[in-house]
N, C-alpha and C positions, 0 to 999 in steps of 0.2 A: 768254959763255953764262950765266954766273953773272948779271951784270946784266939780261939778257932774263927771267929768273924771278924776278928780284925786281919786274919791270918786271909782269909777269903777274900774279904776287901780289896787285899794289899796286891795278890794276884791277879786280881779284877781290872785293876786299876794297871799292871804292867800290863796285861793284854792288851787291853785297851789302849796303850801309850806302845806295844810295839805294832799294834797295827796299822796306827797312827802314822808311825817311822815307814813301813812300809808301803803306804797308801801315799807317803812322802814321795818315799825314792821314785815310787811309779811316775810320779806326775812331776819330777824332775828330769826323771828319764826322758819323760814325754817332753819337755821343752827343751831339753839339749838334744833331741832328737829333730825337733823343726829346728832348732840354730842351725845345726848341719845342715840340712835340708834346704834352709833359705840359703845358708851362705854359698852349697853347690849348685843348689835348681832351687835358686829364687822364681815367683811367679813373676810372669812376664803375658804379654800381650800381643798376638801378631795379626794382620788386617793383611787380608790375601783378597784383590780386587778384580774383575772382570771374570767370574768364577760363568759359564755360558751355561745355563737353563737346558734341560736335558727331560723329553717328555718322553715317557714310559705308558705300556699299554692302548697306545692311540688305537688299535684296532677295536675297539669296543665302540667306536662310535659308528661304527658298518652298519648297525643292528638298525640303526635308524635313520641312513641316508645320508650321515654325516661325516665329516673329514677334516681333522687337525689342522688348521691353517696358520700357526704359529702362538707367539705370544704376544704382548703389547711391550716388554721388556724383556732383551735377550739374555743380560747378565746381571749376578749379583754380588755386592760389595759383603763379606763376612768377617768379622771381631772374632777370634780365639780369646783363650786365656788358659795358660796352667802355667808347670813351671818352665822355665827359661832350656832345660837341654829337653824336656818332650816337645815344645812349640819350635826347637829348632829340628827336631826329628819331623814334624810337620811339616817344616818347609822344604824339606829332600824330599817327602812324599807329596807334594800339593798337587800335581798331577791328579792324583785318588783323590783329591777332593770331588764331591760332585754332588750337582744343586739340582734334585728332580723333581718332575710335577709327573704326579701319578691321573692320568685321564679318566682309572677308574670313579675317582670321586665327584667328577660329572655328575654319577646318579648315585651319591650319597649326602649323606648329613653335612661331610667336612668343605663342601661347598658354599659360598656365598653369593647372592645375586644381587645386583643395582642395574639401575638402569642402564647403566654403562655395558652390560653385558655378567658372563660366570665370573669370580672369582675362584683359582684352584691354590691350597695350600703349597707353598715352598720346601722340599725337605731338604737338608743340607746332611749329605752322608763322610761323617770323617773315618780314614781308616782304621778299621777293628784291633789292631794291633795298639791305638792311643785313643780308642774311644773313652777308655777309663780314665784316663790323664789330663785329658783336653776337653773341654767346654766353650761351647756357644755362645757369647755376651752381646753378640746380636747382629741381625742380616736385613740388607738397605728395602729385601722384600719377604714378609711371611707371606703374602699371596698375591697371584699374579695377574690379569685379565688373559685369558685364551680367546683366541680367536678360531672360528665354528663355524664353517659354512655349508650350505646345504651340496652335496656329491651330486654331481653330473660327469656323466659318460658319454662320449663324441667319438664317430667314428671321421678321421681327417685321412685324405689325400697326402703322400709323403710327397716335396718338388726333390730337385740334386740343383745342387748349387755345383758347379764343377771348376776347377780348376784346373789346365790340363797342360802340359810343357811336354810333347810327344817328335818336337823336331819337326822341320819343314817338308819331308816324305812324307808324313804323314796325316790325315784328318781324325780326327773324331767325328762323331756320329752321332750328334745329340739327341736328334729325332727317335733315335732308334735304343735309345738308354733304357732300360728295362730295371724295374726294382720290386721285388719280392717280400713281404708281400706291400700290394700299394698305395694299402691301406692299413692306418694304425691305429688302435683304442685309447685312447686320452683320458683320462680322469680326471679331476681337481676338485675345487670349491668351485663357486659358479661365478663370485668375482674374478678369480684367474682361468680361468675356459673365456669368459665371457673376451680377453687382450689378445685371446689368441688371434694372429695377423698369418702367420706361416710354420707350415711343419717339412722340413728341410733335413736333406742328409747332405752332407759337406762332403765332398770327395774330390781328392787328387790321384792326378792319371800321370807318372812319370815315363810309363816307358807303352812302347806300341804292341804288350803281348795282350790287351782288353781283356783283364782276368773279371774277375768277381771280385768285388770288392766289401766286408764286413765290416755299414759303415754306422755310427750312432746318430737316432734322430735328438735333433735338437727343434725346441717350440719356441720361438720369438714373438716378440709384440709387434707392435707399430713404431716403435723404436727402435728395432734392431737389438731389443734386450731380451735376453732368457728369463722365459715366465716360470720362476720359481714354481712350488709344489704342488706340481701334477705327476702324475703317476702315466708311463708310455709302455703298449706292451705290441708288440713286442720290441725291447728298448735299442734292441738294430735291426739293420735291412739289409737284405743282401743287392750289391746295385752292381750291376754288368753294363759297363760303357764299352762299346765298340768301337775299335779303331783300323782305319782302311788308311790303305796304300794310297798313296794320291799318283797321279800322270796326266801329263800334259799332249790335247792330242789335235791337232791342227783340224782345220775344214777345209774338204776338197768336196768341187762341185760336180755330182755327177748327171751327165747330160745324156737322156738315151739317145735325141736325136738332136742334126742340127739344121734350122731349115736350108730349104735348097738356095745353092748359088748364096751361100752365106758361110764365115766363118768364124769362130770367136775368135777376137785378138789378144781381149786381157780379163782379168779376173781378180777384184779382192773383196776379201771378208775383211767384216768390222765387226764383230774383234776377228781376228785370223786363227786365236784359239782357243780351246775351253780348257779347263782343269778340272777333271773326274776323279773320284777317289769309288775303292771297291776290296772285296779280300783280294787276294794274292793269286787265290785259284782265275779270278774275272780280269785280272790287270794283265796276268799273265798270256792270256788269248786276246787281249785287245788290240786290236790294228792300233799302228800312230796317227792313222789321218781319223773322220768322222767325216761321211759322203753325206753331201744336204743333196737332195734331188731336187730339178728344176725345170719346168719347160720354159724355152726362149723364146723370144718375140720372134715374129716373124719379116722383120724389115731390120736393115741396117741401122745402126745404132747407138747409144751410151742406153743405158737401162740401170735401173737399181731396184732390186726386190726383197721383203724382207721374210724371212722362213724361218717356221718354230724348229727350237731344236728339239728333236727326239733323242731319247735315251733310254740303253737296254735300263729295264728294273731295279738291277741289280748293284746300277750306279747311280753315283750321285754326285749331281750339278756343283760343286762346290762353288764355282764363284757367282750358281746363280743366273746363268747366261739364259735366257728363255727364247732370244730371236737373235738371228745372223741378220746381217746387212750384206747385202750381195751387189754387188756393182761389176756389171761386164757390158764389152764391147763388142758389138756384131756389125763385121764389115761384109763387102759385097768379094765374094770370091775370086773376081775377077779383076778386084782393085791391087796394083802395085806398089 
C-alpha cells in the first residue's frame, strides 16, 4: 500500500515537472519570438504633420438655418507608433490618412461648449489594412472650435467684366451684352454675404463670331478677393457679347435750297467723320458719306452751325460724336 503511494507521488511529481518543461518551452518560445520580432520590426515612431481637417455631414445644420463656416484650425500634427516596417507601410499610404470632424455631433453628447464657441471631437482615420498594427500616441487637436453662422440667401445682379482683343474692324457692344440668367442666388454665413462688394462673370472675346459664352460667376469683396464659402446657383451664366463691323463714313451737307443770287463756295465739318459700327447685314447697305441737312443764311457770308448727329437705330456712334461743326461760305453769285 505504502509503495503504490509512493509510486503515485512519483508520477505526480513528473507531470507536474513535465508541464513545467512545457509551460517553459512556451514562454521561451514567446521571447525568441519578440527577439525576432524586434530585431526585424523593431517599434518605431513616425509624426506625420500638416494632416488638413476634413468635415463630414455638414448638411445637417440646414435644419436650423445654419452653414458650416470652417474651423478655427485647419491642420493637425499626429504621433504613430508600432513597429518600424508597418510605420513605414504608413508612410507609402499617408495620403489615407485623414483627420474628420463629424458635424453630426453639433446635436450630440460628444460635443463641448465654452464660451469661446462648440467644440467638435477630432477623429484621426488610419488605413484598415495597419489599423491593427499601428497606434495613435497622440494628436496637436482632440477637438476643434467650428465656426457656425447663421444661412442667408441673396438674390444679386451678375456685372461682365470683359476683356476683348477682336482687331481694329471691329467693336464690341457693351451696352448690348446680354447674360442669362441675370440674376444669381447666393448663399453663405452672414459674416461673408455681408463682404460681398461684386458678383461678376469674367469673360474674353478673341475673335468677332459674338458666340455665347459658358462663363463661371465669381463674388469678390472690397478687395478684389474671392469671398470664400458661399454657395452660387446657378454656378454659371450663359453671357452673349456682341460684336459689329466698324466703318468709317464722312459728312456731306445736304442743302435743299440755296438762297437767291447766292452761292456756297466752301464747306468743312469738324470732325469730317464719324465711325459707326453695326452687323454686316446694316454696314453692308450703308452709304459712305452721312448727309446733315441744313438751311442757309440768307446774306453773303462765313457762317458756322452746329447740328445733332442722327443715326439709323441700328448703329452705333462708336466714337461718340453727338454734334458736327459746320462752317460754310455764302458768296454773292455774281461775284468773280
Amino acid at each position: 500500500m505504502i509503495n503504490n503511494k509512493k509510486k503515485s507521488n512519483k508520477k505526480k511529481n513528473e507531470n507536474n515537472f513535465n508541464f513545467l518543461l512545457k509551460l517553459l518551452s512556451v514562454i521561451l518560445a514567446i521571447i525568441a519570438w519578440y527577439v525576432v520580432v524586434q530585431a526585424e520590426n523593431p517599434d518605431d515612431t513616425f509624426t506625420l504633420k500638416d494632416i488638413v481637417l476634413e468635415a463630414k455631414n455638414e448638411e445637417v445644420l440646414a435644419q436650423d438655418d445654419l452653414i458650416f463656416n470652417g474651423f478655427s484650425e485647419d491642420e493637425i500634427t499626429v504621433k504613430f507608433s508600432g513597429g518600424k516596417v508597418n510605420l513605414g507601410k504608413l508612410r507609402e499610404f499617408k495620403e489615407d490618412i485623414l483627420a474628420t470632424v463629424d458635424i453630426n455631433d453639433y446635436y450630440t453628447s460628444n460635443k463641448y461648449v465654452t464660451e469661446e464657441g462648440v467644440y467638435l471631437p477630432v477623429t484621426v482615420n488610419i488605413p484598415d489594412k495597419l489599423k491593427s498594427s499601428i497606434k495613435i500616441d497622440r494628436q496637436s487637436l482632440e477637438y476643434v472650435l467650428i465656426n457656425i453662422d447663421k444661412k442667408v440667401t441673396e438674390s444679386k445682379d451678375v456685372s461682365v467684366i470683359l476683356k476683348a482683343n477682336v482687331g481694329n474692324d471691329y467693336y464690341v457692344d457693351e451696352s448690348k451684352i446680354k447674360v442669362l440668367p441675370q440674376k444669381v442666388e447666393i448663399s453663405g454665413g452672414k459674416d461673408a454675404m455681408d463682404r460681398i462688394e461684386k458678383v461678376v462673370a469674367d469673360v474674353e472675346v478673341n475673335s468677332p463670331n459674338g458666340e455665347i459664352n459658358e462663363v463661371a460667376v465669381k463674388v469678390y469683396d472690397s478687395n478684389g478677393k474671392v469671398v470664400e464659402g458661399l454657395s452660387v446657383s446657378p454656378e454659371k451664366v450663359q453671357v452673349q457679347v456682341p460684336v459689329l463691323i466698324k466703318k468709317t463714313v464722312k459728312f456731306n451737307l445736304d442743302v435743299k435750297k440755296v438762297p437767291k443770287n447766292l452761292e456756297l463756295d466752301s464747306v468743312k465739318f469738324s470732325p469730317s467723320e464719324i465711325v459707326v459700327a453695326g452687323t454686316d447685314d446694316i454696314i453692308d447697305k450703308l452709304a459712305d458719306s452721312l448727309s446733315i441737312s441744313m438751311d442757309l443764311e440768307k446774306t453773303a457770308g462765313n457762317y458756322t452751325q452746329n447740328k445733332e448727329v442722327v443715326l439709323n437705330e441700328a448703329l452705333v456712334n462708336v466714337d461718340n460724336v453727338n454734334k458736327v461743326s459746320i462752317t460754310y461760305t455764302l458768296k454773292n453769285s455774281s461775284a468773280k
